[in-house]
C-alpha positions in Angstrom: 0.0 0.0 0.0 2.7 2.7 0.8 4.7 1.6 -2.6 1.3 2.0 -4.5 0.7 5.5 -2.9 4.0 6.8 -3.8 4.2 5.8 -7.0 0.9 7.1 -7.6 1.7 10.0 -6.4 4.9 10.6 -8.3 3.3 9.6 -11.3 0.6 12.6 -10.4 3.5 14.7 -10.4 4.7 13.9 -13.0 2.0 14.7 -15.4 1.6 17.9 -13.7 4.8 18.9 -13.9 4.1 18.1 -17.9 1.4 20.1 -18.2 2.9 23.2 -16.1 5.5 22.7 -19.1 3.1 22.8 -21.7 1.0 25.7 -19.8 3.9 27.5 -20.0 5.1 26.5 -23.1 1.6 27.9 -25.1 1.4 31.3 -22.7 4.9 32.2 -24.8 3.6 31.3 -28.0 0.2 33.2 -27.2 -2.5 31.1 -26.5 -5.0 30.1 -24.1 -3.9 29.5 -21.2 -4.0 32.0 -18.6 -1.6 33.2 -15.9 -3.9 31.9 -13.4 -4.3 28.8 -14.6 -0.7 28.3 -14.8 -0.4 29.4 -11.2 -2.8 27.4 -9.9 -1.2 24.2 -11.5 2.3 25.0 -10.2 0.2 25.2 -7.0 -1.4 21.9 -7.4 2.5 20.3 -8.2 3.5 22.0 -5.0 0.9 20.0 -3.1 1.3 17.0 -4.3 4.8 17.2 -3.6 4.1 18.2 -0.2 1.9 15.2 0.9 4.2 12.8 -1.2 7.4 14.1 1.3 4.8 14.1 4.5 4.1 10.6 3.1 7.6 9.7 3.3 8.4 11.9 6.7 6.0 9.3 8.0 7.1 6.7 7.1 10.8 8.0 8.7 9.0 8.9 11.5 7.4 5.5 12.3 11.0 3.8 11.5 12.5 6.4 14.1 9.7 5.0 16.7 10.3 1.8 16.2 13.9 2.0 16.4 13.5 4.3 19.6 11.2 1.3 21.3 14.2 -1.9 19.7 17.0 0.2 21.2 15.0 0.1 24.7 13.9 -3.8 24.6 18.5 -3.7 23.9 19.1 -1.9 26.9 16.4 -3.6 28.7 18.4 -6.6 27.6 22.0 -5.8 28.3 20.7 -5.1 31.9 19.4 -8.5 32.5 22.4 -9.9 31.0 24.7 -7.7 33.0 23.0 -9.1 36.4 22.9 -12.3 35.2 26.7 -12.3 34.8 27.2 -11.2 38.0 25.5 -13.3 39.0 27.2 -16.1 37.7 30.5 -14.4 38.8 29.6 -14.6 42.5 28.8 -18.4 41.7 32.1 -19.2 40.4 33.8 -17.3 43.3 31.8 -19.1 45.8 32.8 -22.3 44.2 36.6 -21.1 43.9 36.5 -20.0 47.5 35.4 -23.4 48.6 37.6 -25.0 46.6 41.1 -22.8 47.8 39.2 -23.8 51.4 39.8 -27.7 50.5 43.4 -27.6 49.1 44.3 -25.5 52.3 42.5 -28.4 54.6 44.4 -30.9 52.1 47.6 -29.2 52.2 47.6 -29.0 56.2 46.8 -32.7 56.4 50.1 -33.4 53.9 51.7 -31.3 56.5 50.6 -33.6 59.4 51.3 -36.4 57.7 54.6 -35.1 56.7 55.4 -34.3 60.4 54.6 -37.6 61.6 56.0 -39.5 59.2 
């Protein structure tokens, strides 16, 4: 729908455009048209070229929003992330602190043994 719309209005340009040419084009060579007509034609391209870049500004607008709302679900995302990696860093601390805690319980009972032996 938004391609059809554009090109529709391009093409409606487009012939307008033509006939301002031609307007202009017979008001040199002295005929009928007048310079109001001509006027108002150069008018009507001017509004038509007006809604077609509102169309488009739009369009941009919408892409903005949406990429406004994607770049918060991101953030909203890289915060979970960010907690869940701390997270898992406490974890692996935990686990390395109770690990240290065995080799120094294994590494006093090599020294008793050492002793006694």
């Amino acid at each position: 729908m938004n391609k059809l719309l554009n090109i529709i209005l391009s093409i409606v340009a487009f012939v307008v455009s033509i006939a301002i040419i031609l307007m202009i084009l017979l008001k040199l060579t002295n005929h009928s048209p007048t310079i109001e007509q001509i006027i108002l034609t150069i008018t009507s391209l001017i509004a038509v070229m007006v809604y077609r870049m509102k169309f488009q500004l739009g369009k941009f607008t919408e892409f903005m929003e949406n990429t406004k709302d994607s770049i918060t679900n991101l953030k909203d995302e890289i915060k979970e992330i960010k907690q869940e990696f701390k997270q898992l860093n406490n974890k692996i601390d935990n686990k390395f602190e109770k690990l240290e805690d065995k080799f120094n319980n294994i590494d006093k009972q090599l020294m008793l043994i050492e002793q006694r032996i």
